[in-house]
C-alpha positions as CSV (number, residue, x, y, z in Angstrom):
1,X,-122.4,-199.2,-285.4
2,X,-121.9,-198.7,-289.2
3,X,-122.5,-194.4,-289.8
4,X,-123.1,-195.1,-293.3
5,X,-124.2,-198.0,-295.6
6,X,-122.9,-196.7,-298.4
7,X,-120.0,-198.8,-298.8
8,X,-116.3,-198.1,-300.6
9,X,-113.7,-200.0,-301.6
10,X,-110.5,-199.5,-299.9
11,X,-107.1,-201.8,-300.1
12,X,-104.9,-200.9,-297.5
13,X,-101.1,-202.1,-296.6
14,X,-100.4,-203.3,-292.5
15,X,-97.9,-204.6,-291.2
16,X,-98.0,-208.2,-289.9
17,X,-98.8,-207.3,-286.4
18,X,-101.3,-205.1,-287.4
19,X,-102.6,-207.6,-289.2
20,X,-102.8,-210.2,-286.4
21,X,-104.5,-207.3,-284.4
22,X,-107.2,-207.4,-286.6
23,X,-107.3,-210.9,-286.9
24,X,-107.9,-211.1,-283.5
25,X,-110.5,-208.1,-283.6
26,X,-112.2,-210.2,-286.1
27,X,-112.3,-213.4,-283.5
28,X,-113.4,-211.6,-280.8
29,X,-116.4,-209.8,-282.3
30,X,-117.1,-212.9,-284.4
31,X,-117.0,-210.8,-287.4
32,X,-116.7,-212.6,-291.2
33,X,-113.9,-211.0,-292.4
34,X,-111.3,-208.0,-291.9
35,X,-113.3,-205.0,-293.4
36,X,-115.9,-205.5,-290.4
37,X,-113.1,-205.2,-288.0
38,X,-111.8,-202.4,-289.5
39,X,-115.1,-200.8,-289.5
40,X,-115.3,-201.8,-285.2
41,X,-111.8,-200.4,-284.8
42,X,-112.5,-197.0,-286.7
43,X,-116.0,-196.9,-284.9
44,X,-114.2,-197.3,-281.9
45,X,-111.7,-194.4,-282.9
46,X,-114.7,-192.2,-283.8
47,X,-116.7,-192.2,-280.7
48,X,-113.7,-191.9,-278.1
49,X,-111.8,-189.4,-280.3
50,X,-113.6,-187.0,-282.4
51,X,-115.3,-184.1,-281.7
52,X,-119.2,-184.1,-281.9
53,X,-119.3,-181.9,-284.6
54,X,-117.1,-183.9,-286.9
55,X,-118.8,-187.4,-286.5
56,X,-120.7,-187.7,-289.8
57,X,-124.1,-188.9,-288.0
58,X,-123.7,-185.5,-286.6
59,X,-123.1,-183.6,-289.3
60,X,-126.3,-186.1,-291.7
61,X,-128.3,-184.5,-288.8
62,X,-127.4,-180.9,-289.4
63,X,-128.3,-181.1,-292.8
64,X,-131.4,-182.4,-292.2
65,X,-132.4,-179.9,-289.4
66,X,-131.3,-177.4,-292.1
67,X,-133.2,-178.7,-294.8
68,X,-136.3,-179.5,-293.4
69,X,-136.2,-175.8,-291.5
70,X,-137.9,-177.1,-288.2
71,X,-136.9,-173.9,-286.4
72,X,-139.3,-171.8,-283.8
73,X,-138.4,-168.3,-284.1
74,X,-138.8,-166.1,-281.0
75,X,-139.5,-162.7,-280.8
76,X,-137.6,-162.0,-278.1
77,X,-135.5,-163.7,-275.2
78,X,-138.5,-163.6,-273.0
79,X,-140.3,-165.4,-275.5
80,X,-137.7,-168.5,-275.6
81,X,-137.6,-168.4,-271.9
82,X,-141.8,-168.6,-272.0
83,X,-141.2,-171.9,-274.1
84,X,-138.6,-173.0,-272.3
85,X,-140.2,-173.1,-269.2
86,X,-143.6,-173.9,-270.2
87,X,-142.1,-177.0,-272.0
């Protein structure tokens, strides 16, 4: 599930439950260390609670659309309609 391979260094503070939440994160999955359970939790978080248009695959695809400029322009609604159905 990893949205990006660019990868940054973060140290972060949990409490000791916490911690044995992702202890047992990084059993379950069979992960090699925390910063993959992390990763699975906050994966997790993104797909169940953002919006669409915030998840960063979503916006990386925007960009692209945008910069290659694969757009068909219609003349009219009729037209679109045409292609639509015609599809």
């Amino acid at each position: 599930m990893n949205h990006n391979n660019k990868m940054v260094q973060n140290i972060i503070n949990v409490s000791e439950s916490r911690d044995r939440i992702l202890n047992i994160v990084k059993a379950q999955q069979g992960f090699k260390n925390k910063s993959q359970a992390v990763e699975f939790v906050l994966d997790i978080y993104s797909d169940s609670f953002l919006e669409p248009e915030l998840r960063p695959e979503f916006v990386e695809k925007l960009k692209k659309i945008d910069k290659e400029g694969n757009f068909i322009k219609f003349d009219s609604i009729e037209e679109l309609q045409n292609s639509i159905e015609n599809a």
